[in-house]
Backbone as CSV, one residue per row, in Angstrom:
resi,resn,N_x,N_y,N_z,CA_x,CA_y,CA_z,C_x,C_y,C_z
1,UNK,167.815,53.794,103.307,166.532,53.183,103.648,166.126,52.197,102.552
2,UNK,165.574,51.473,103.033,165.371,49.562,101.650,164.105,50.090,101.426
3,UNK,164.010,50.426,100.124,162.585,51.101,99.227,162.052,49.504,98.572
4,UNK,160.701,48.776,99.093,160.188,47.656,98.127,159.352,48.322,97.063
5,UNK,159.211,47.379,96.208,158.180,47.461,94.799,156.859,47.436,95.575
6,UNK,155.318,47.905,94.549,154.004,47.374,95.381,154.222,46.309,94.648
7,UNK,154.392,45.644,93.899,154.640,44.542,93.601,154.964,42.683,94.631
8,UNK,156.156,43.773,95.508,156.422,43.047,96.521,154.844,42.263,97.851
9,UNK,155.414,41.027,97.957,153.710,40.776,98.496,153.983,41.352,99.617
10,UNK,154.965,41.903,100.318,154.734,42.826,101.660,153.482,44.145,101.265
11,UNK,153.503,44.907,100.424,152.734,45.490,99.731,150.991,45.506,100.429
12,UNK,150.772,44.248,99.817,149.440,43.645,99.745,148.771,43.743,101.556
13,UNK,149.321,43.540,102.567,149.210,44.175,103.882,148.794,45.671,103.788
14,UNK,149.335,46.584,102.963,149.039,47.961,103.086,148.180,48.136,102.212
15,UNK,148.160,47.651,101.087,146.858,48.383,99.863,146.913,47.450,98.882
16,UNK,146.336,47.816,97.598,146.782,46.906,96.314,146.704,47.737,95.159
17,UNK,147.584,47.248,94.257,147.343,48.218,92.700,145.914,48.247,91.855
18,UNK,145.710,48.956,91.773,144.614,49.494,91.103,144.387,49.002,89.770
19,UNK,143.582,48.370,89.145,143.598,47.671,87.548,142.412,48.120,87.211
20,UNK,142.179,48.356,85.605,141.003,48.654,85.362,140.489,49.749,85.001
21,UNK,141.134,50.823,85.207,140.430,52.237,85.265,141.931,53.241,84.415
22,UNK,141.466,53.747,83.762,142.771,54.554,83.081,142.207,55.627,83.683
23,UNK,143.539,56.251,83.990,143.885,57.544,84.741,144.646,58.495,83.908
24,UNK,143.998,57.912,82.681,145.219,59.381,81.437,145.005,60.470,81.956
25,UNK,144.002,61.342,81.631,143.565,62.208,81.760,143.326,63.073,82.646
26,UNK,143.570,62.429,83.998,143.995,62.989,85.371,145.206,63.524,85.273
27,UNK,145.809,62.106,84.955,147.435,62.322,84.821,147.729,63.736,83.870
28,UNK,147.330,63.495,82.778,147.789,64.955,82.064,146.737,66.247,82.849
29,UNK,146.069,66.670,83.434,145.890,67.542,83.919,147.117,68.066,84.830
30,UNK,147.105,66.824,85.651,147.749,67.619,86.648,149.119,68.031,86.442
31,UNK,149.524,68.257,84.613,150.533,68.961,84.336,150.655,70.147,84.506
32,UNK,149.394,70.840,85.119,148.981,72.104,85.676,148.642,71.848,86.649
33,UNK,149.184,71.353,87.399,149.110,71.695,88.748,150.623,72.040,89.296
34,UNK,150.759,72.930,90.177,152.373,73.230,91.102,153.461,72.161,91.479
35,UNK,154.076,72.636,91.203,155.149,71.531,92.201,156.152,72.359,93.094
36,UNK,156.319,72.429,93.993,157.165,73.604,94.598,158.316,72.794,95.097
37,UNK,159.212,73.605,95.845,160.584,73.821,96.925,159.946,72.888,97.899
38,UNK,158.554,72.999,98.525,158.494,72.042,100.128,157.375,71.462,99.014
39,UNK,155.958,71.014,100.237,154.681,70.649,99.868,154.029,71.123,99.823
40,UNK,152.801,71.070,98.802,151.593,71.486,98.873,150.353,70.310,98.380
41,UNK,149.621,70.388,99.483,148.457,69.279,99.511,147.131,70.099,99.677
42,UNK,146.336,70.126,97.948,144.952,70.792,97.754,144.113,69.548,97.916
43,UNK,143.160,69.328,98.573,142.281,68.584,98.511,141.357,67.952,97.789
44,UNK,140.650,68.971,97.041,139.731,69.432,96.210,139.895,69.763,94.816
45,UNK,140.255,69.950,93.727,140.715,70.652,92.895,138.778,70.491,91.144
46,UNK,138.853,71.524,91.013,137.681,70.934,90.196,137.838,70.494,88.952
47,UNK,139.096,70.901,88.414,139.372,70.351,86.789,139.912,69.117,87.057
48,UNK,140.285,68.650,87.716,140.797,67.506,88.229,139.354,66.509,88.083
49,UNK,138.298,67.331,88.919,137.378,66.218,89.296,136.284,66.520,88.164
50,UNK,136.652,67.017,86.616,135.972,67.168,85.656,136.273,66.248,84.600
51,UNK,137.175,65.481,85.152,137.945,64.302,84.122,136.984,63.319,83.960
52,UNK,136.704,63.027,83.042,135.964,61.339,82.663,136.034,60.306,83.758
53,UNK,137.266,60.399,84.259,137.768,58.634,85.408,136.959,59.044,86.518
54,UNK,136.381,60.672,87.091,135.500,60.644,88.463,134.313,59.902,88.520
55,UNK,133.976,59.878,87.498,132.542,58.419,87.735,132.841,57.251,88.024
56,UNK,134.015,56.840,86.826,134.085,55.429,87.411,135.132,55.041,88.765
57,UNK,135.591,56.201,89.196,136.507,56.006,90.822,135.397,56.045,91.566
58,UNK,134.231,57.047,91.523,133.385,56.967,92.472,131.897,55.836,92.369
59,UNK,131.925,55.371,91.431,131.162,54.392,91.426,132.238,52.522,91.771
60,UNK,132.995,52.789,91.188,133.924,51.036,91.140,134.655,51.283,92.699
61,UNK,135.519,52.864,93.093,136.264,52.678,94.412,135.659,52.894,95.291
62,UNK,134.291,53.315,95.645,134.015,53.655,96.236,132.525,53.750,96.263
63,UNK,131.932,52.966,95.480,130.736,52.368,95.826,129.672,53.709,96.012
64,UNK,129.678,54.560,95.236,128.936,55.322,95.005,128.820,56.716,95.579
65,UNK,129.813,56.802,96.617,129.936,57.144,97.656,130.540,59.105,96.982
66,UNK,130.188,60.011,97.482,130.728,61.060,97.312,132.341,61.372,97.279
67,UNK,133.092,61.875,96.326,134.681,61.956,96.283,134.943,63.121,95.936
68,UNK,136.330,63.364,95.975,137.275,64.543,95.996,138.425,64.397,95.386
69,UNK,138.783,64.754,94.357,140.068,64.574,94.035,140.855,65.666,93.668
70,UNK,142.139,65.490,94.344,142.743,66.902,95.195,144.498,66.323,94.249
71,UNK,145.670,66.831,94.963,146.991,66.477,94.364,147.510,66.657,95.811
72,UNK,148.612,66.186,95.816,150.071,66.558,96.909,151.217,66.077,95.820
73,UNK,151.893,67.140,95.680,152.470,67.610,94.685,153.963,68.373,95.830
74,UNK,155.348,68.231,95.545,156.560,68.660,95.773,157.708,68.071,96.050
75,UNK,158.196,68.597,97.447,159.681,67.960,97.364,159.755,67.336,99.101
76,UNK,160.064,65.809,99.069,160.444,65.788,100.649,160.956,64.584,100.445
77,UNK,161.793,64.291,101.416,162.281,63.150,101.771,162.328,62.868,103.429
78,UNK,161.380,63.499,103.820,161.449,62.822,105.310,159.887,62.590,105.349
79,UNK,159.465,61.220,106.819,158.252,60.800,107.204,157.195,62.008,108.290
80,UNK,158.310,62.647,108.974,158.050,64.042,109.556,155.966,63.164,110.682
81,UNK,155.124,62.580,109.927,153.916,62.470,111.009,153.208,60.815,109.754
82,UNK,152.668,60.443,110.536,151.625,60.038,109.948,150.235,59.882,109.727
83,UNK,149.285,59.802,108.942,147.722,59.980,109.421,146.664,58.834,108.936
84,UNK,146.013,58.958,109.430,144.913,57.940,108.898,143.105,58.353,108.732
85,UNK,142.778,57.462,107.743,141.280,57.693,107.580,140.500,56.710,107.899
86,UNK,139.022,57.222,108.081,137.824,56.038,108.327,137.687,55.293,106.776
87,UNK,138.452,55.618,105.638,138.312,54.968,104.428,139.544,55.106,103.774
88,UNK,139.711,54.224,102.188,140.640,54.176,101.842,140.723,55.520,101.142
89,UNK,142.373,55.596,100.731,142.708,56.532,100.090,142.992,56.169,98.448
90,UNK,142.970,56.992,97.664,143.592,56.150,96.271,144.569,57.250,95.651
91,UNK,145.974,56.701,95.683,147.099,57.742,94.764,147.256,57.212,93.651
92,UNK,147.323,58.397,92.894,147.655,57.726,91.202,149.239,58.716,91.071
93,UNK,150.571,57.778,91.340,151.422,58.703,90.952,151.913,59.587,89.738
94,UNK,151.879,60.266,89.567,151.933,60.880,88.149,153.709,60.726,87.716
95,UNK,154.206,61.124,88.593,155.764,61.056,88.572,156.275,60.155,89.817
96,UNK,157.352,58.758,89.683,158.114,58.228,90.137,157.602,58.848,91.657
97,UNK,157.757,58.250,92.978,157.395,58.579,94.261,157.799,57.543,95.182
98,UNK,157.703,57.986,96.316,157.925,56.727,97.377,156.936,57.117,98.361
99,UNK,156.392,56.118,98.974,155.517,55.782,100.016,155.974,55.441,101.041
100,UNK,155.367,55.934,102.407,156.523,55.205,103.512,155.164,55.013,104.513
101,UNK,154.458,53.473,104.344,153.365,53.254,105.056,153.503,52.084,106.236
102,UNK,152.530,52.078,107.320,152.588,51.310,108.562,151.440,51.319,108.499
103,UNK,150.923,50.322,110.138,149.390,49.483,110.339,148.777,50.258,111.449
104,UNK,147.834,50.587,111.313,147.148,51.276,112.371,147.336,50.303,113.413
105,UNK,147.045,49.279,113.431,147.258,48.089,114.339,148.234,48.250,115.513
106,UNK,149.786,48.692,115.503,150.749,49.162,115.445,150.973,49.921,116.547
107,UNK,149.738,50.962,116.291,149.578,52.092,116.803,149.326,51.783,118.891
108,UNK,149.882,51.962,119.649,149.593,51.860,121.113,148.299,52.288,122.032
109,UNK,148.084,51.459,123.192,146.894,52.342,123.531,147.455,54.009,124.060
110,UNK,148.000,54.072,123.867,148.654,55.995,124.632,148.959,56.469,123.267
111,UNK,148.002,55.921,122.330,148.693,56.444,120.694,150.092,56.913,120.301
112,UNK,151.203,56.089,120.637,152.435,56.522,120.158,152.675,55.148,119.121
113,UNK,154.063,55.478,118.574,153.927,54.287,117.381,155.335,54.697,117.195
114,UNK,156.208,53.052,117.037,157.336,53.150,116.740,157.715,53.099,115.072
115,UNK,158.274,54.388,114.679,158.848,54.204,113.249,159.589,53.429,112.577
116,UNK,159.978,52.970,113.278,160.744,51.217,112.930,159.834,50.344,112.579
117,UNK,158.752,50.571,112.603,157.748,49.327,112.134,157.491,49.537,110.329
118,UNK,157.783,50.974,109.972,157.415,51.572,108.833,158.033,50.664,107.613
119,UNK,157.742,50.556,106.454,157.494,50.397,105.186,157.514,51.288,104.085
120,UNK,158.794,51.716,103.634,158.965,52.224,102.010,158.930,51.094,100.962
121,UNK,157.599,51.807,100.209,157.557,51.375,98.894,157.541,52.246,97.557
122,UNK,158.182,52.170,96.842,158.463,52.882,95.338,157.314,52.612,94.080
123,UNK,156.692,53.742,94.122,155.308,53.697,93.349,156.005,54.396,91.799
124,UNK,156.325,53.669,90.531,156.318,54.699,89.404,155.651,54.836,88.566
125,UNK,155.794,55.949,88.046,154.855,56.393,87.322,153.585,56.213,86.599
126,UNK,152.599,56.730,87.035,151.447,56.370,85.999,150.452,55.078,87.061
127,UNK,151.228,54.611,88.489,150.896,53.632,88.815,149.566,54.168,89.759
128,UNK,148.838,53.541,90.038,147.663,53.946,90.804,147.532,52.861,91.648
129,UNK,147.105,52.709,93.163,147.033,52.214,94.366,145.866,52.832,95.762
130,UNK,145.469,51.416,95.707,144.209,51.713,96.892,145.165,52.075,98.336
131,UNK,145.111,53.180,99.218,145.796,53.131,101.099,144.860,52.787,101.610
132,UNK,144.937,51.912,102.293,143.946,50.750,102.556,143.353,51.915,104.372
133,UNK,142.191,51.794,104.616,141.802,52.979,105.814,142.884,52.688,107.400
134,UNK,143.078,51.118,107.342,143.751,51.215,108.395,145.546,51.081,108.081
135,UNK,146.229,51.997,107.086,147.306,52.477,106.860,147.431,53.525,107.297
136,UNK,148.717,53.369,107.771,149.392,54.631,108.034,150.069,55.266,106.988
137,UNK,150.132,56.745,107.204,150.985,57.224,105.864,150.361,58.566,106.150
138,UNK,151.414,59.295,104.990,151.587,60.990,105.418,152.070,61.308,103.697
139,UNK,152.458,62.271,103.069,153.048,63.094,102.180,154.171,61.809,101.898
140,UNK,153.659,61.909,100.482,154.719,61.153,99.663,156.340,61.862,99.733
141,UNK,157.069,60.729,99.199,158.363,61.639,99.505,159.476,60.864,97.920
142,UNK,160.367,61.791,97.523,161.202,61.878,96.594,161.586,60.349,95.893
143,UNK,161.689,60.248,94.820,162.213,59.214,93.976,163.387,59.388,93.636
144,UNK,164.821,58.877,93.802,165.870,59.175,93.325,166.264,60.749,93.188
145,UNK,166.213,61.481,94.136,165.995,62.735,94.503,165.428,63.926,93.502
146,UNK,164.318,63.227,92.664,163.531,64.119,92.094,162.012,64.315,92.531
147,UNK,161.614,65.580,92.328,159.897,66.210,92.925,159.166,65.054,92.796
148,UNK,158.001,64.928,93.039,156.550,64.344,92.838,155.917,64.972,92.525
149,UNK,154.482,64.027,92.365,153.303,64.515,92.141,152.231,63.879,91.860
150,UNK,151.771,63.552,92.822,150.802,62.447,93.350,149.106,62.835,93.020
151,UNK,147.977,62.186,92.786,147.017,62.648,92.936,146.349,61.652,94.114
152,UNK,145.649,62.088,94.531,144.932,62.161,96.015,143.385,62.238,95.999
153,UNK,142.775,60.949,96.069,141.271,60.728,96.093,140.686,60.084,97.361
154,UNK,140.009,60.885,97.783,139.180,60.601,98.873,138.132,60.862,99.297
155,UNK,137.329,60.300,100.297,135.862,60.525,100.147,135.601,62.356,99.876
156,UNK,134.388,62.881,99.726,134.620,64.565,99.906,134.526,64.936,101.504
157,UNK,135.258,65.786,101.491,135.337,67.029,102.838,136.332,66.299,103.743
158,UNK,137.154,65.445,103.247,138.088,65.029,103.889,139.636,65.702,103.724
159,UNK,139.758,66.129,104.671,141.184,66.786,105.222,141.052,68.534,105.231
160,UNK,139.713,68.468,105.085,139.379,70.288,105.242,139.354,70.672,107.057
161,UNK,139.303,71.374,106.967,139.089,72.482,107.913,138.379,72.035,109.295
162,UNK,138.352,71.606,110.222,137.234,71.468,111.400,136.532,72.625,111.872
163,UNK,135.202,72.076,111.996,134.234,73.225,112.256,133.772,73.085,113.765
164,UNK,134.072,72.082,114.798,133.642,71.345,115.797,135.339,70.415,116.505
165,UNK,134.906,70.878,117.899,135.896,70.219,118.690,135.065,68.880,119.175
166,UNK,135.968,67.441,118.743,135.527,66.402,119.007,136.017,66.156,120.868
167,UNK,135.510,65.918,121.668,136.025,65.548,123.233,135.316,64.275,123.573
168,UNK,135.513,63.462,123.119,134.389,62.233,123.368,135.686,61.004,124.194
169,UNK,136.454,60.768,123.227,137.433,59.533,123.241,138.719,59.785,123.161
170,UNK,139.514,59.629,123.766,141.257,59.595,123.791,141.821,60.040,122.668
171,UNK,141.047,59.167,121.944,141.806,59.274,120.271,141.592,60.830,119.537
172,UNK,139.938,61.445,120.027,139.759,63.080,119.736,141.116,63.742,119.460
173,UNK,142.381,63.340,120.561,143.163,64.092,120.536,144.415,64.275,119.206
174,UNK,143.991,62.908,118.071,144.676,62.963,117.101,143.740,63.628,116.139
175,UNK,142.680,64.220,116.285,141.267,64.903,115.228,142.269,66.098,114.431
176,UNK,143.023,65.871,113.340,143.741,67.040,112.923,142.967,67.837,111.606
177,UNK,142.120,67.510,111.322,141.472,67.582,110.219,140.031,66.834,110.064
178,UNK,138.953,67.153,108.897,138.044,66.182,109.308,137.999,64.783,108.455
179,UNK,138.299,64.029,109.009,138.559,62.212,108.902,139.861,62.501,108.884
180,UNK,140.263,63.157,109.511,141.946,63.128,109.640,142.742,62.847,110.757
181,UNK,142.949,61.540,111.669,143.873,61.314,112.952,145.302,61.356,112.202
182,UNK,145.912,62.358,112.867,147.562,62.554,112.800,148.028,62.195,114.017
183,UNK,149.338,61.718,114.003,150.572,61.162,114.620,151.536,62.179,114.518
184,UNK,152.139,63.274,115.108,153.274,63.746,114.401,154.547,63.432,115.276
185,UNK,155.845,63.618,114.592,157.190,63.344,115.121,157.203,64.500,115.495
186,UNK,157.694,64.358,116.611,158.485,65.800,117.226,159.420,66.586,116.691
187,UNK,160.294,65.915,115.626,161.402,66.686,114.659,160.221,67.567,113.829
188,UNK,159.634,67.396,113.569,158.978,68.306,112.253,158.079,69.110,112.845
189,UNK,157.859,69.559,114.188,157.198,70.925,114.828,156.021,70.954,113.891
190,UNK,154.869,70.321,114.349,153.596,70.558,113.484,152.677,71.226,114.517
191,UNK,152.535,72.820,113.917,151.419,72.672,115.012,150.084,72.508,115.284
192,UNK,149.834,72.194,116.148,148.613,71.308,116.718,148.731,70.289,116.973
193,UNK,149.996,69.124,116.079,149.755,68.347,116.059,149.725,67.456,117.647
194,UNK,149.370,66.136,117.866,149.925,64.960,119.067,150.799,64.459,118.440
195,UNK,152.423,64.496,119.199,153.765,64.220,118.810,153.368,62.720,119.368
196,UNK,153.552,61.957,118.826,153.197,60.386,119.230,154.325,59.676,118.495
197,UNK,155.134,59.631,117.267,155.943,58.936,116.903,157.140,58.997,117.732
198,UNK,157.486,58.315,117.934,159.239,57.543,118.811,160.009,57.225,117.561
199,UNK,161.259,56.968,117.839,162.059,56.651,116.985,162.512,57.733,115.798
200,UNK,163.362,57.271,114.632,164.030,58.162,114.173,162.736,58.383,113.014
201,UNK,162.941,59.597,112.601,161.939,60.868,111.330,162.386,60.050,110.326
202,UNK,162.270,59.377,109.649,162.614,58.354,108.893,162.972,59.506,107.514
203,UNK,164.043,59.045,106.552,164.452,59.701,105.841,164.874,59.210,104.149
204,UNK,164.046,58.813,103.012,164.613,57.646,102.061,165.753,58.436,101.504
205,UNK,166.386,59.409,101.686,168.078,59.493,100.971,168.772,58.670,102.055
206,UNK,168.619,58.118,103.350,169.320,57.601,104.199,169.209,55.954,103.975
């Protein structure tokens, strides 16, 4: 699979690098945080969001706006679903990673979406990047076949739990979480999910 730089101006369509804001101190926290065998994606984490940089992410990224800063942290190399938010996302990779993002745009009126449209890009280390709200994208996946460990900022109460069945609009049916529309591939058996991706589970050792 052809991994670009964010560097690359294809890039700039999906998000942009982040300048301005040091993320030391995130970064060394989350030397305590897990890294396992599959994934694990905490949302929330509070020593995380006790770091110095949560003021100025939530005042400069986000305009004042309430945040969360959580990790997805492990091991994968497949695209397996993708999801999207009503806002951007911001990853600060801690360790080497790859991104494998597409355009909501993309997306069909019967919400299916061909994976052939997708985009790997190679985020290293230390690098931090806005996912722009109408990107697609799911769980980071392997750098030269070593773990990750990503941190994950987003507005608060996003990707928790639903308390309420949405039935309003077509799209309800991707509601996987709250501000969370998922896409999933049928190879990766998610359940609940709407299997909407076509084409091949995209894979960056391939």
């Amino acid at each position: 699979m052809k991994i670009l730089s964010v560097k690359d101006p294809e890039f700039r369509k999906y998000g942009r690098v982040i300048e301005g804001i040091d993320f030391s101190n995130i970064i060394k926290e989350m030397g305590n945080t897990p890294c396992p065998d599959d994934v694990v994606y905490v949302p929330s984490v509070k020593e995380l969001e006790a770091c110095p940089e949560y003021k100025q992410i939530a005042e400069s990224l986000y305009g004042g706006m309430p945040i969360q800063i959580g990790y997805c942290n492990g091991n994968n190399v497949l695209l397996n679903a993708v999801e999207y938010h009503r806002d951007s996302e911001i990853n600060v990779a801690v360790t080497d990673c790859v991104m494998i993002w597409g355009s909501e745009a993309d997306v069909t009126e019967d919400y299916t979406y061909d994976t052939s449209k997708m985009v790997a890009f190679h985020l290293p280390a230390g690098t931090a990047v806005e996912c722009f709200a109408t990107t697609l994208h799911y769980a980071p996946c392997n750098y030269q076949g070593n773990k990750f460990r990503v941190v994950v900022v987003l507005p608060k109460g996003t990707n928790t739990d639903l308390d309420f069945k949405a039935d309003s609009t077509p799209e309800d049916k991707l509601l996987f979480a709250r501000n969370k529309w998922l896409i999933g591939h049928p190879d990766a058996k998610i359940d609940g999910a709407f299997n909407g991706l076509i084409g091949k589970n995209l894979n960056v050792d391939e």
